[in-house]
C-alpha positions as CSV (number, residue, x, y, z in Angstrom):
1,X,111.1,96.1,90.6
2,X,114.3,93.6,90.4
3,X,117.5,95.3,91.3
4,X,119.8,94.9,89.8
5,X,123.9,94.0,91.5
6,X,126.0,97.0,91.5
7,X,129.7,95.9,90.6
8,X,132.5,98.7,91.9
9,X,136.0,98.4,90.8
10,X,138.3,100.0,93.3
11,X,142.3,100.7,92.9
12,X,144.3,102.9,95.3
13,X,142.2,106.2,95.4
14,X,140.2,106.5,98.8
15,X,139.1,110.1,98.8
16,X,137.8,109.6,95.4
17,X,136.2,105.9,96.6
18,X,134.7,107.2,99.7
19,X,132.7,109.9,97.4
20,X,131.6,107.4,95.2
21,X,130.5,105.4,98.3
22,X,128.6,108.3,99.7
23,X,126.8,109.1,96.7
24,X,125.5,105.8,95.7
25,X,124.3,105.0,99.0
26,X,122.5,107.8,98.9
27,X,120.4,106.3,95.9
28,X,116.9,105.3,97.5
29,X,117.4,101.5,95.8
30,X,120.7,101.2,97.3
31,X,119.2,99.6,100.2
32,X,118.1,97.2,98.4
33,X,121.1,96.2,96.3
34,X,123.9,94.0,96.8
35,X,126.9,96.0,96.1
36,X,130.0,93.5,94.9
37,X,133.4,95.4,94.9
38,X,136.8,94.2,92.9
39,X,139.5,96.0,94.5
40,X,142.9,95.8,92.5
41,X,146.2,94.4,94.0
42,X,148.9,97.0,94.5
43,X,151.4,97.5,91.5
44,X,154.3,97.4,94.0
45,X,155.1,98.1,98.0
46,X,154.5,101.9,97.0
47,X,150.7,101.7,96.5
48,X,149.9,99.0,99.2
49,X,148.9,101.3,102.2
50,X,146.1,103.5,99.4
51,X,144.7,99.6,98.8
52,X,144.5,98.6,102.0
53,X,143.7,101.8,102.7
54,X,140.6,101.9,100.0
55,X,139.0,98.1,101.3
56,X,138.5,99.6,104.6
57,X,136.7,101.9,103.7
58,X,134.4,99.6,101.2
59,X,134.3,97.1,104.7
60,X,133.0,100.0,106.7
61,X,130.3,101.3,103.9
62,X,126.8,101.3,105.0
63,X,123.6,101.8,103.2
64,X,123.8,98.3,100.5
65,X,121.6,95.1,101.1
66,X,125.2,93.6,101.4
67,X,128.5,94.2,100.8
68,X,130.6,91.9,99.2
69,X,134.7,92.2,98.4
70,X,136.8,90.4,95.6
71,X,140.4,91.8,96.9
72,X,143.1,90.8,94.5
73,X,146.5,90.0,95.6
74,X,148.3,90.9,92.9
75,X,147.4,93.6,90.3
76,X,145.3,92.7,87.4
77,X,145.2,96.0,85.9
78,X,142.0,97.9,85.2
79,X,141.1,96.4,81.9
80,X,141.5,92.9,83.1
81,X,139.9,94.0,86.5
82,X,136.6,94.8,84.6
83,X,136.3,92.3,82.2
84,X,137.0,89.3,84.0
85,X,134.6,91.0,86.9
86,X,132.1,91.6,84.7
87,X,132.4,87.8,83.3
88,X,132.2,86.7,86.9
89,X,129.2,88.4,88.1
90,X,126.5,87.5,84.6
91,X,127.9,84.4,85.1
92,X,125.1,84.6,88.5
93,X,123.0,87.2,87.5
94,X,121.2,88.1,84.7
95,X,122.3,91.7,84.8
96,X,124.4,94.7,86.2
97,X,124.8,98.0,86.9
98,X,128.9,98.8,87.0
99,X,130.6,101.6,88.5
100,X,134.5,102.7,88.8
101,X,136.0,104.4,91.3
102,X,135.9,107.8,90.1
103,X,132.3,108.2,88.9
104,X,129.6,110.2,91.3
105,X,126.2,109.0,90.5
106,X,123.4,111.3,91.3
107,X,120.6,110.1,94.0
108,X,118.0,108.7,90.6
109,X,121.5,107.0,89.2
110,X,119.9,103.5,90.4
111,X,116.5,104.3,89.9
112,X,117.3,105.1,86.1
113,X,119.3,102.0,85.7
114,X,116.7,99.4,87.3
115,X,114.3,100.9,85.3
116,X,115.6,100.7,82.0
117,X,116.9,97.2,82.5
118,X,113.4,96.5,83.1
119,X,112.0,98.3,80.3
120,X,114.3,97.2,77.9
121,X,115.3,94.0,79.0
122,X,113.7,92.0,76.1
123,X,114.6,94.4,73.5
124,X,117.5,92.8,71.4
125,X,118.8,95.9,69.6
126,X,119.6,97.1,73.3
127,X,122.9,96.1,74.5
128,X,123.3,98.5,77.4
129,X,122.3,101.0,79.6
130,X,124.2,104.5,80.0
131,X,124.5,106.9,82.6
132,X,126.9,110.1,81.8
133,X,125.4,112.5,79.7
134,X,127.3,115.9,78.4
135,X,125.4,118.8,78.7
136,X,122.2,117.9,76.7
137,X,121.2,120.0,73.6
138,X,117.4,118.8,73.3
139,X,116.4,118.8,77.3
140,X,113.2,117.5,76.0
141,X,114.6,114.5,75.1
142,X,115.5,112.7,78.2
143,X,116.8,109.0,76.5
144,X,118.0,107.8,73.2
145,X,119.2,105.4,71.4
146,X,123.2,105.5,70.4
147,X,124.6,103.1,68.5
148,X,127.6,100.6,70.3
149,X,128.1,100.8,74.0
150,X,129.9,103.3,76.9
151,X,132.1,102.3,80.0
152,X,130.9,105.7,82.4
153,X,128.5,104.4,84.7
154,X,127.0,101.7,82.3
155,X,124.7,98.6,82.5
156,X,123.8,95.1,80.8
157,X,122.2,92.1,80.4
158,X,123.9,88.6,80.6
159,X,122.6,88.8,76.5
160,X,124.1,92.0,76.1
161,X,127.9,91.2,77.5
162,X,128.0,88.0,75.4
163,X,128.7,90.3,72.6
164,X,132.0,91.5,74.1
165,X,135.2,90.4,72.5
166,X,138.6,91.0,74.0
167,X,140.3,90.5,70.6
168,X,141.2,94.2,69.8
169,X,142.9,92.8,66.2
170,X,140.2,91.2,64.9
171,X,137.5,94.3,66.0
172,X,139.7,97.0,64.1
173,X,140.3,94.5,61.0
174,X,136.9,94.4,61.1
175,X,135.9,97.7,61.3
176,X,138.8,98.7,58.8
177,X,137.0,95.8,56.4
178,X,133.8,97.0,56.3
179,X,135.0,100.5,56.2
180,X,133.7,102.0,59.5
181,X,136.1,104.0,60.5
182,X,134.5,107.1,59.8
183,X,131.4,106.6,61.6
184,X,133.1,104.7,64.4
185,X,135.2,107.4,64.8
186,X,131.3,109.7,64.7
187,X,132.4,111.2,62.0
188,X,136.0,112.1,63.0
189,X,135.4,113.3,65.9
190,X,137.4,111.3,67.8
191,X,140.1,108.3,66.9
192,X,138.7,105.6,68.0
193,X,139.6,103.3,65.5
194,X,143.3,104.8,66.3
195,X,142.9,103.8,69.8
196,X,141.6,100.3,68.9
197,X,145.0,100.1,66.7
198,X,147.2,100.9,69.6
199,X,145.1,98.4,71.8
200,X,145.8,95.6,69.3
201,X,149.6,96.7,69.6
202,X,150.1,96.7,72.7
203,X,150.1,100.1,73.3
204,X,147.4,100.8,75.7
205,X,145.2,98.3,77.8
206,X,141.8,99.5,77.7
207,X,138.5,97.2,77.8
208,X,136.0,99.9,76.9
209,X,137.4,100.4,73.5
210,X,136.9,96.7,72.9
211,X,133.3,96.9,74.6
212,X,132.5,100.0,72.4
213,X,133.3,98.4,68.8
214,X,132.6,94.7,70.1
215,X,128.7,96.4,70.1
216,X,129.1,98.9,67.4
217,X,129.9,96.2,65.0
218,X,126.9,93.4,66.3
219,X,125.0,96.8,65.6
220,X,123.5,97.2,68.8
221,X,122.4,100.1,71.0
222,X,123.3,101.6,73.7
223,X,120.1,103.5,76.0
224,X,121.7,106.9,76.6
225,X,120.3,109.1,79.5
226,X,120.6,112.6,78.2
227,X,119.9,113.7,81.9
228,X,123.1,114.4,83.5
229,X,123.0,111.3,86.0
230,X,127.2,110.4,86.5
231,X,130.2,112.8,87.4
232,X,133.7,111.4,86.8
233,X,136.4,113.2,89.4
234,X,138.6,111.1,88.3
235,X,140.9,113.6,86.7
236,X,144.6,113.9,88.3
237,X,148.2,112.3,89.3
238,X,146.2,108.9,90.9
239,X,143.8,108.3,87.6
240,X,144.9,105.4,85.0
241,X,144.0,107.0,82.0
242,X,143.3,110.7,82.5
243,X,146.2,111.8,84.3
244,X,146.6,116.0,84.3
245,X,143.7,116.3,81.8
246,X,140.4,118.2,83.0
247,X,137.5,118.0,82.2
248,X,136.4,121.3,79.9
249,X,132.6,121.2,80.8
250,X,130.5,121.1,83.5
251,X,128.5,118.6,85.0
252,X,125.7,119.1,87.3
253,X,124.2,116.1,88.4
254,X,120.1,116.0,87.7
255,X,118.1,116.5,90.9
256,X,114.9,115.2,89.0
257,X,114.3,111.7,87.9
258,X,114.3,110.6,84.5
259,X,110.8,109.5,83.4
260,X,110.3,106.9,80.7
261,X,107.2,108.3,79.0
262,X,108.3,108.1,75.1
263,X,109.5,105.5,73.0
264,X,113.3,104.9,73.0
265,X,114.6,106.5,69.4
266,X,117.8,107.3,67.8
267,X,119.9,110.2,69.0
268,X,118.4,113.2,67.9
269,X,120.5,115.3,65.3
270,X,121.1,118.2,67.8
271,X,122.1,115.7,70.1
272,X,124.6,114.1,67.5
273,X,126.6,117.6,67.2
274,X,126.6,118.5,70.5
275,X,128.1,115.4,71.7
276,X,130.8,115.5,68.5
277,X,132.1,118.9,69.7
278,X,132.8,117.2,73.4
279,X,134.3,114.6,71.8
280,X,136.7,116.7,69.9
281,X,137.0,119.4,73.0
282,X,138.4,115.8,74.8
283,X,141.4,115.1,72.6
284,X,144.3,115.4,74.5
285,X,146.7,117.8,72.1
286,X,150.1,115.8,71.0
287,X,152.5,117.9,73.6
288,X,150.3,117.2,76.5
289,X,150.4,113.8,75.8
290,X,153.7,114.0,75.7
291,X,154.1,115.8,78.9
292,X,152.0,113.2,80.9
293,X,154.3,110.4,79.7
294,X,157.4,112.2,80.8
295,X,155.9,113.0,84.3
296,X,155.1,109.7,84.9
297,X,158.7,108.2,83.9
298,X,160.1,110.4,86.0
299,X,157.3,109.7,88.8
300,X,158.8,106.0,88.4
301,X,162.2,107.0,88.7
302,X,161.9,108.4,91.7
303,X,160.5,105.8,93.7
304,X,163.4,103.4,92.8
């Protein structure tokens, strides 16, 4: 089997880093794979002891074929962290397997990955590979396809992230022109094309949204597991984007393999409603939002 490089972007959380660390070394194939972190420069004096802080702990990991760390002086900023990583890395290789620092990956994480970007690798409709799965509704099903792409432990193919575009305008014009919205949105579930708005305004800085409706509109596929295979703890004060908003399901990471013994098809129906209702359960209501922007002001305030 080829495996594939595993790309970790790392910020300024260490206790949430160090699990990651643990979890994917303990992923039979990580012994085999090089393991190429991005570590973010520190917003200001505040957050440069958690950096430093987080890049000793990627030095001192153990378990990869090698270790390698991009360490950024300055801070880029997630979104320009990722895409500019990603870029960096298919620019070598021909695929790979990409991780934050707040996702746990179950011990077959790696083995699902390599295995689909084998199986799939010359399959055009196929743009990536996805790991997290809510709870599944058809067990029985163990991989589908759904259509555009996912940023929660996620892989491609150098074919696959040629599609990306970082022009957040011209995706939603594009999705508004050929009147998408609706099942962008999977059927109102959830406002994406909203959130691609505010990322062409300036109003959020978010590469996934881009890499979701950059795929969804070359009408490409993402391979979903439906086996729980990635848990984000990335919930709290420290995350980016999901400050002081928790999760409302659980995840139990699969202790059994996923086995590719049927032919890759569209999401099931089942499948289709059960992951609507998370995506809806997911919406932060307006006051919270609200609340989170005002705790983070005054979080600033205080450190001046």
């Amino acid at each position: 089997m080829k495996y594939a490089p595993i790309v970790l972007f790392v910020y300024k959380r260490p206790k949430e880093t160090q699990k990651v660390l643990e979890a994917l070394s303990a992923n039979p194939e990580a012994a085999q794979s090089e393991l190429f972190v991005y570590a973010d420069g520190p917003k200001n004096e505040a957050d440069r002891e958690k950096c430093l802080e987080v890049r000793r702990l990627v030095e001192n990991c153990h378990g990869f074929a090698k270790v390698t760390i991009h360490a950024a002086e300055k801070n880029k900023g997630l979104a320009n962290s990722v895409m500019s990583g990603v870029s960096e890395m298919l620019a070598i290789f021909d695929r790979v397997i990409v991780l934050e620092d707040d996702l746990v990956a179950s011990k077959y994480f790696l083995r699902f990955m390599n295995e689909a970007l084998d199986k799939f690798e010359n399959d055009d409709n196929i743009c990536s590979i996805h790991a997290f799965s809510y709870p599944p509704a058809c067990p029985e099903v163990q991989y589908f396809l759904r259509r555009g792409a996912d940023c929660w432990g996620w892989a491609t193919w150098r074919r696959g992230w040629k599609l990306f575009s970082s022009d957040s305008r011209k995706l939603h014009e594009e999705i508004v022109k050929r009147k998408l919205s609706k099942l962008f949105d999977r059927d109102g579930a959830f406002p994406y094309t909203k959130m691609l708005k505010d990322q062409a305004d300036g109003k959020i800085d978010s590469w996934a949204i881009r890499w979701y409706a950059s795929a969804f509109l070359a009408e490409k596929y993402t391979l979903q597991s439906n086996v729980m295979l990635v848990k984000n703890i990335g919930w709290g004060n420290e995350a980016t984007h999901c400050s002081s908003h928790k999760q409302n399901y659980e995840i139990i990471l699969s202790d059994t393999p996923v086995l590719f013994d049927h032919t890759a098809e569209v999401e099931p129906a089942e499948s289709v409603k059960i992951y609507r209702h998370y995506l809806q359960m997911d919406k932060i209501p307006f006051l919270t939002r609200c609340m989170i922007k005002v705790k983070k002001i005054i979080k600033r305030l205080l450190r001046r």
